[in-house]
N, C-alpha and C positions, 0 to 999 in steps of 0.2 A: 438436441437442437439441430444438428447437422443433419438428421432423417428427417426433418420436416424444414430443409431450406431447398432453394431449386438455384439455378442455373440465369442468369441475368440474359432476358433473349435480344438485350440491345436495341439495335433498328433493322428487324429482317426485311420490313416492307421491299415489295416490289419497285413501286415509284423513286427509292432513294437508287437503286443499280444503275441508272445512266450517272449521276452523281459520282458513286464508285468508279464505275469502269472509266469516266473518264478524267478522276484523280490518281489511275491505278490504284485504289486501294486507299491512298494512304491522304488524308485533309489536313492539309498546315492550316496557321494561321497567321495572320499578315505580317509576321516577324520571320517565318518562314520554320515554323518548331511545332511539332506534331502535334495535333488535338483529338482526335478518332482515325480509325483504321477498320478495313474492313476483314473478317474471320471467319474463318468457314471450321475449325477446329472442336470449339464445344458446342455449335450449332450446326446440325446437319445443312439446312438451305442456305447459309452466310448470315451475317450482318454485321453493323455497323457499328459498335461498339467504342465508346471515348475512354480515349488513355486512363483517363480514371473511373476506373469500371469495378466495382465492388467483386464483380464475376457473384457472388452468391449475392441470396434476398431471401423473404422472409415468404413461404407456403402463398400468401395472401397478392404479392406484388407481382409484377410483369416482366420490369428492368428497375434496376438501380436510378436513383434521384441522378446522377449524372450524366447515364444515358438517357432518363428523359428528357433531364436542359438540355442537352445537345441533338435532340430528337427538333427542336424549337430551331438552334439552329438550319438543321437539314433543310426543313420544310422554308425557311427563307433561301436558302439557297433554290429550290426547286421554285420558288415564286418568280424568285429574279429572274430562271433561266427560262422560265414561259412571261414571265414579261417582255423579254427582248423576243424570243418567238413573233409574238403577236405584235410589236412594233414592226417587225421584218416586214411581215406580213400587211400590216393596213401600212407600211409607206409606198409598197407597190396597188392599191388600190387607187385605181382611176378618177376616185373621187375622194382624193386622200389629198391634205393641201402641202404636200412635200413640196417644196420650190423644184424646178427641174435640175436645178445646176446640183442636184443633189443626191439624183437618181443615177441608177451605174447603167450602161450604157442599154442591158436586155429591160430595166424598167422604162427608158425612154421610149422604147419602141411601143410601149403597150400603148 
């Protein structure tokens, strides 16, 4: 059973690394008590791996059912941070209806 289970590869993706790097590593949750952490030890390129991480799975699967619900997590967390991007972004547009008294001083100018 053990020669045919593999290695849980978490969330190696690329797009969750700005995520890591800029929780160092380590994602609380709003109580402020660890939920995933990032690992570079049984996976060559890192990932992102939740406290409750089986580490083994069965020949046929990917990641453990706990790294994928926390995979669902992630990707909201990457939504939010390109949603505020792109609010940044269209409230300096010219034709954007931000009231002025709103804008920091380099959006006034535009």
């Amino acid at each position: 059973e053990i020669d045919s289970s593999f290695i849980c590869v978490g969330n190696p993706d690329e797009k969750y690394s700005c995520l890591a790097s800029a929780r160092k590593g380590l994602f609380l949750d709003a109580e402020g008590s660890s939920k995933a952490y990032q690992e570079s030890k049984l996976v060559s390129e890192g990932t992102i791996r939740c406290n409750s991480c089986h580490l083994i799975v069965p020949k046929r699967s990917q990641r453990c059912r706990e790294c994928s619900q926390y995979r669902k997590i992630l990707n909201a967390m990457l939504f939010r941070i390109s949603g505020k991007e792109d609010a940044d972004a269209d409230r300096s547009n010219p034709s954007s209806h931000t009231n002025y008294r709103y804008l920091n001083t380099p959006e006034k100018s535009q």
